[in-house]
C-alpha positions as CSV (number, residue, x, y, z in Angstrom):
1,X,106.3,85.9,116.0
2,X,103.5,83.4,117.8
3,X,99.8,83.5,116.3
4,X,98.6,85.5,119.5
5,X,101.0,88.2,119.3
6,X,100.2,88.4,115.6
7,X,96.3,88.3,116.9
8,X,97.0,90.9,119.4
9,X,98.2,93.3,116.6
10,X,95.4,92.3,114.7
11,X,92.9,93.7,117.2
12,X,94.4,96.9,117.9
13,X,92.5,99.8,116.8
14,X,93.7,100.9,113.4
15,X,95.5,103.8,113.8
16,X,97.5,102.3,117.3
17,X,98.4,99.2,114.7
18,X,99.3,101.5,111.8
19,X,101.7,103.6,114.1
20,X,103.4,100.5,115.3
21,X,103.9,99.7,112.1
22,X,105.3,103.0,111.2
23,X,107.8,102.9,113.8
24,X,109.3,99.6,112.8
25,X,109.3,100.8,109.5
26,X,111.7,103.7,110.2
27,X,113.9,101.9,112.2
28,X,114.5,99.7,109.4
29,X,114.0,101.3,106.6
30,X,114.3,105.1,107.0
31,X,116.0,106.3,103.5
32,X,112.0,106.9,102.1
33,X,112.6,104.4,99.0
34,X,110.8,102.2,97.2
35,X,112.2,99.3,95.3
36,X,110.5,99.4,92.3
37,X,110.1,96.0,90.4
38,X,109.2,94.6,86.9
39,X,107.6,90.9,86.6
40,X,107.8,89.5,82.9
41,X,105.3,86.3,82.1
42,X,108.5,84.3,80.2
43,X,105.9,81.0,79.9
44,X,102.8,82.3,79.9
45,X,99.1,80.1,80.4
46,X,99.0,75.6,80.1
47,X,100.0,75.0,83.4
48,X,98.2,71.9,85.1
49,X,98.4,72.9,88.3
50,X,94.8,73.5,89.3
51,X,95.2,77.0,91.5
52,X,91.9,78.3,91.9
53,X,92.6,81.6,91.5
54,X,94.9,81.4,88.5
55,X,94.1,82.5,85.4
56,X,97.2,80.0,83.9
57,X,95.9,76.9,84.5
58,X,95.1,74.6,82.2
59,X,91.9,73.3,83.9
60,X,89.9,76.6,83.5
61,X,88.5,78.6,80.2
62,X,90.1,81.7,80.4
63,X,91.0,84.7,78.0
64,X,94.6,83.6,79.0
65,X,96.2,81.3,75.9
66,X,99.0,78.9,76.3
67,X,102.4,79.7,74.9
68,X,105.8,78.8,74.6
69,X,108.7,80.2,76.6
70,X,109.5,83.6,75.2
71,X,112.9,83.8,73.1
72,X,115.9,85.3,74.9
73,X,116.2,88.1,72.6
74,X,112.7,89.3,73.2
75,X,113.4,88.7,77.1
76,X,116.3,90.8,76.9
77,X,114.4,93.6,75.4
78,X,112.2,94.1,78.3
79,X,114.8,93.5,80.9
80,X,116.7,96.4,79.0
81,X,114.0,98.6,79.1
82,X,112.6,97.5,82.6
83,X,116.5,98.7,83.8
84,X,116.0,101.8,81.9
85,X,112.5,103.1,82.8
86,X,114.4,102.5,86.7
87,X,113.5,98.7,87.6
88,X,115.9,97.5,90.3
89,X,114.5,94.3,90.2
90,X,113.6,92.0,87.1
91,X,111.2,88.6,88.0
92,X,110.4,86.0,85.8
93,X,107.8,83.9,86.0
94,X,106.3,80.6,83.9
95,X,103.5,79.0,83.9
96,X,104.6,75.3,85.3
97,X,104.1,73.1,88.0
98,X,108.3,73.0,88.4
99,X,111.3,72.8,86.5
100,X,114.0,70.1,86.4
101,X,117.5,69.9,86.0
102,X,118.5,68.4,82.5
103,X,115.8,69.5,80.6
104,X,116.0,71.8,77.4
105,X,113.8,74.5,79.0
106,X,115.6,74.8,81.7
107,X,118.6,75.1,80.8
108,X,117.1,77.8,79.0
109,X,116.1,79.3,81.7
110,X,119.5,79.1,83.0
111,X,120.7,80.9,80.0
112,X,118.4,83.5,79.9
113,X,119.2,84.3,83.8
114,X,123.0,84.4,83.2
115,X,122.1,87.0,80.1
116,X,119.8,88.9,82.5
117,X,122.0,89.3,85.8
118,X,124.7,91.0,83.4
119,X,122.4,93.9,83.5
120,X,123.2,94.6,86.9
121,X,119.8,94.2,88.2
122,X,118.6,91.8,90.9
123,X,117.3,89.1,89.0
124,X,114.1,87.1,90.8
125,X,112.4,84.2,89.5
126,X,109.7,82.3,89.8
127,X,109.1,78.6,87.9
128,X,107.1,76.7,90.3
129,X,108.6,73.6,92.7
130,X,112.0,73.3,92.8
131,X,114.8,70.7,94.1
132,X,118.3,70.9,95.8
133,X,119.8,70.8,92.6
134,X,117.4,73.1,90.5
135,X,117.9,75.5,93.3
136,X,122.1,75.9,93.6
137,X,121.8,76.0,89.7
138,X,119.8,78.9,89.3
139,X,121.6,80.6,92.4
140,X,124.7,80.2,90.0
141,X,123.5,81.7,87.2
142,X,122.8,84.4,88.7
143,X,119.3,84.8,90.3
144,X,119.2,86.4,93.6
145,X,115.7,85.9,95.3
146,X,113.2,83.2,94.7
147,X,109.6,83.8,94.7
148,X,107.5,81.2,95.5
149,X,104.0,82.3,97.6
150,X,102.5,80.5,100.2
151,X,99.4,82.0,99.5
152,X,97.7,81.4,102.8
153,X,97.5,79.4,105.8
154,X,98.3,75.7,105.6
155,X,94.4,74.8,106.6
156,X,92.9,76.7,103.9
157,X,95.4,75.7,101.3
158,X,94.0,72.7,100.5
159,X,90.5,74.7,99.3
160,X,91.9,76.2,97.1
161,X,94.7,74.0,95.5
162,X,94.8,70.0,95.0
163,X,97.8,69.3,92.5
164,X,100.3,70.2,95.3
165,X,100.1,70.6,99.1
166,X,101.1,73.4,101.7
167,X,104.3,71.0,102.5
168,X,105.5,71.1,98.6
169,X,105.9,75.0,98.7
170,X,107.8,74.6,101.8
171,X,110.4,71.7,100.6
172,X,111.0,74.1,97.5
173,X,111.6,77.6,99.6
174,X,113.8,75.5,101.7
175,X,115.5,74.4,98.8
176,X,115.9,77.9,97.5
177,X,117.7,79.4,101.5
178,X,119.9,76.2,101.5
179,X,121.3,77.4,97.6
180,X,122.1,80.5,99.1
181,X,119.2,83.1,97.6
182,X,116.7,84.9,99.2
183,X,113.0,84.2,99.7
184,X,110.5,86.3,98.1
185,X,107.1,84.5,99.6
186,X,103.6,86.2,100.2
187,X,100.3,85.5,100.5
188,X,96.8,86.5,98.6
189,X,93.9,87.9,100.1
190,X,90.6,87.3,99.4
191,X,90.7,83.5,98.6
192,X,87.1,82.6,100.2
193,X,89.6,82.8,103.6
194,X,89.0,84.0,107.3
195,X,91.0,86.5,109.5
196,X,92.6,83.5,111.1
197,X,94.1,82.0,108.3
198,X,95.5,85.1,107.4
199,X,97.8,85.6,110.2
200,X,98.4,82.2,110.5
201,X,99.9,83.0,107.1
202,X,101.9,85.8,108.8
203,X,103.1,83.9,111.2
204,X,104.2,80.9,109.3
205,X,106.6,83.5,107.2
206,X,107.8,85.4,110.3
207,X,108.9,81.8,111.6
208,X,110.9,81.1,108.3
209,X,114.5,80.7,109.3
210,X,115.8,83.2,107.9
211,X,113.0,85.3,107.6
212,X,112.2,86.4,103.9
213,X,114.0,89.0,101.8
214,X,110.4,90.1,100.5
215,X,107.0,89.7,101.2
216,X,104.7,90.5,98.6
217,X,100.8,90.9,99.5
218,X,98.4,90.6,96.7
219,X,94.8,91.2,96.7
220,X,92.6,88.7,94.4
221,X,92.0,90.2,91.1
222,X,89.3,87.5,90.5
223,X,89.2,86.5,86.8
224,X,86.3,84.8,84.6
225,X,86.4,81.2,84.3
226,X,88.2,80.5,87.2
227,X,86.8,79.0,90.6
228,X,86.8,82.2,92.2
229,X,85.7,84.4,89.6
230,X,83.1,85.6,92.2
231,X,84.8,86.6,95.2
232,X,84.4,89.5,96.3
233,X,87.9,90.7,97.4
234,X,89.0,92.5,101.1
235,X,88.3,95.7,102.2
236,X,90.9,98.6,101.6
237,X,91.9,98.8,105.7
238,X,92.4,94.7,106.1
239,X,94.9,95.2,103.0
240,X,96.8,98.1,104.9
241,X,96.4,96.3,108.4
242,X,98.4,93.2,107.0
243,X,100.6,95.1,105.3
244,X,101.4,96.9,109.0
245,X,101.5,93.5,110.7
246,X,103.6,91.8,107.8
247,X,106.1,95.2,108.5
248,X,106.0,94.4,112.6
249,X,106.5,90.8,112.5
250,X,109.1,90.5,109.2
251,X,111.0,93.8,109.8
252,X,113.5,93.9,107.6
253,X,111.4,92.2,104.4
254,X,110.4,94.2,101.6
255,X,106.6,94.4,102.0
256,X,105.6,94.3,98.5
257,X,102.4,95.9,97.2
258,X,101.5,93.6,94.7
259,X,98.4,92.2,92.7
260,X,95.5,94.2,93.1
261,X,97.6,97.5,93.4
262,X,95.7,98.9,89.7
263,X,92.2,99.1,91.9
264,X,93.7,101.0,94.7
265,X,93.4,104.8,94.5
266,X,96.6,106.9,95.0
267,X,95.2,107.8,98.7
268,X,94.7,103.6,99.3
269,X,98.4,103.2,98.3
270,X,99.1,105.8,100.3
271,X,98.1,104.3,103.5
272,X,100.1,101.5,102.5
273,X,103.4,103.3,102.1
274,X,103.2,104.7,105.4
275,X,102.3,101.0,107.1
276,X,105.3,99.7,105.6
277,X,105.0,98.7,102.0
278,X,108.5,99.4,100.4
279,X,108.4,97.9,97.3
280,X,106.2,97.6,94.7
281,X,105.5,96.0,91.1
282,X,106.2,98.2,88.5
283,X,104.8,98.7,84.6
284,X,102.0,97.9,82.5
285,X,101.5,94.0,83.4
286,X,101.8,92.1,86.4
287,X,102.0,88.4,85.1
288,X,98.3,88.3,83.6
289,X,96.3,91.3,85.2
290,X,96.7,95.1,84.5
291,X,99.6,97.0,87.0
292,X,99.2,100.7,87.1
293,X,101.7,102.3,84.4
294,X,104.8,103.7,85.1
295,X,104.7,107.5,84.8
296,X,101.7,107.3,86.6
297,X,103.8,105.3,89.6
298,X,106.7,107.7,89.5
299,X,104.6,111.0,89.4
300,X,103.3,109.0,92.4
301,X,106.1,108.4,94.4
302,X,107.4,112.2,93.9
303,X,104.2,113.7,95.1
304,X,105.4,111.8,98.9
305,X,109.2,112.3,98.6
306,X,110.0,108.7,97.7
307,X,112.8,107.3,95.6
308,X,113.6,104.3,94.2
309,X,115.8,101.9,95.7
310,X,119.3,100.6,94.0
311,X,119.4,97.1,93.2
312,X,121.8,94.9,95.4
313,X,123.1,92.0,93.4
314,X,125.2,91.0,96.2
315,X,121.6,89.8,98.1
316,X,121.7,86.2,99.5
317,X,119.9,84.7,102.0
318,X,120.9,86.0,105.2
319,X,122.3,83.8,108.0
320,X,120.0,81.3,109.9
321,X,119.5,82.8,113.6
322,X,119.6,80.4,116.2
323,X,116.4,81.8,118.3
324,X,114.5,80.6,115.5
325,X,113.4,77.2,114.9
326,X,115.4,75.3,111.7
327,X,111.6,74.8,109.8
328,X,109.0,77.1,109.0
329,X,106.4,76.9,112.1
330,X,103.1,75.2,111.3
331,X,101.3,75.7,114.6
């Protein structure tokens, strides 16, 4: 989808946008589930990546300390009890600027992932840049979607992050669809950006070739010590109107409710639901920031006559389309 068609949803009044939204959503989705996912911090804080909004990074003075990767055993726990408590989907993330092939920690990683996908859950991860070779490695251990964010558009990127550019999370998603898995890449809202550079966002995912598996769309949870500990956030309809135009221009992506999802009320969330969020991150923690718990999500769901989705280990990335330009569009 082209910025201006993206900019004509945009500027539709609210309820027009949100029923567009609805009706793509049905066609595509209509069993009324919810994947439900759990994202475990594996490396947590010590990266020195500079990401403004990151609580991880080395650079800032936050209440987040560095620490090693967690030991298998202990990541095995929670991936047993995220299956249990009705996770389909298991993430992992760490706290580094990339990983690289022949390296002790990542072929722990490897290891851990080979343990993990056993469980029968769809196992995601997320551990910064990647290459070619990084990328068909993890595929074969077992990891089936990739999540690395693009955060926002390629003009404001640079405000907010220095240690990489808009082109190096680009190289490493194509890296991840030529491996064979899926794409799991979103965006954040509230970075200091404008409306523009929001859909621009949109639009640069829409143009992926093949369009990602999931979409997540976080809100800034702004944390102390960080550059942008004092923004302000989004108001509660922009969050549901990108939510409806992520659903109308990436149909068949999981939108995922992500970050920010503790400070939305059960109404807000809601809203969201019904403008095409099917998936959402689920239990106590979301990487460094508070998630609401999981009784509380489940009572949730069974209040609107939602289920959670069954995990699909079998996802790959889905075939290229020829209408579609080869590289993500950067207009």
């Amino acid at each position: 989808m082209q910025f201006d068609e993206i900019q004509a949803l945009y500027d539709l009044p609210f309820f027009d946008l949100i029923q567009k939204s609805r009706k793509v959503h049905e066609a595509h989705w209509p069993e009324n589930e919810v994947q439900l996912c759990t994202l475990l911090s594996i490396k947590t804080g010590g990266c020195s990546e500079d990401c403004s909004y990151c609580a991880q990074s080395a650079r800032y003075s936050t209440s987040v300390e560095a620490e090693r990767l967690m030991e298998k055993e202990e990541i095995m726990e929670r991936a047993q009890l995220a299956r249990e408590n009705g996770s389909t989907r298991f993430c992992m993330g760490a706290a580094w600027k990339g990983v690289r092939d022949g390296t002790k920690r990542f072929d722990q990683v490897l290891d851990i992932v080979e343990s993990v996908s056993e469980l029968g859950m769809e196992v995601c991860t997320t551990l910064g840049e990647l290459g070619p070779t990084e990328a068909e490695k993890l595929k074969e251990a077992g990891v089936t979607a990739y999540n690395h964010n693009i955060d926002t558009s390629p003009e404001h990127y640079k405000n907010i992050v220095s240690t990489h550019t808009f082109e190096d999370r680009l190289n490493t998603l194509r890296h991840v669809q030529d491996a064979g898995m899926s794409v799991c890449s979103g965006g954040i809202l509230g970075l200091g950006e404008k409306t523009e550079d929001r859909l621009k966002m949109l639009e640069i995912l829409s143009n992926f070739n093949p369009q990602p598996e999931s979409v997540p769309i976080n809100s800034l949870v702004p944390i102390p010590g960080t550059p942008l500990a004092e923004e302000q956030g989004v108001d509660s309809f922009e969050v549901v109107r990108m939510i409806a135009i992520a659903r109308i221009a990436i149909p068949t992506a999981k939108v995922r409710l992500s970050a920010g999802r503790k400070q939305m009320s059960e109404e807000l969330q809601t809203l969201c639901f019904f403008a095409g969020a099917n998936s959402i991150f689920y239990g106590d923690k979301l990487l460094t920031t508070g998630n609401p718990q999981s009784e509380a999500d489940l009572k949730l769901l069974e209040k609107l006559g939602l289920s959670p989705q069954k995990p699909n280990r079998d996802l790959s990335a889905p075939d290229a389309e020829e209408s579609r330009p080869l590289e993500p569009a950067l207009s």
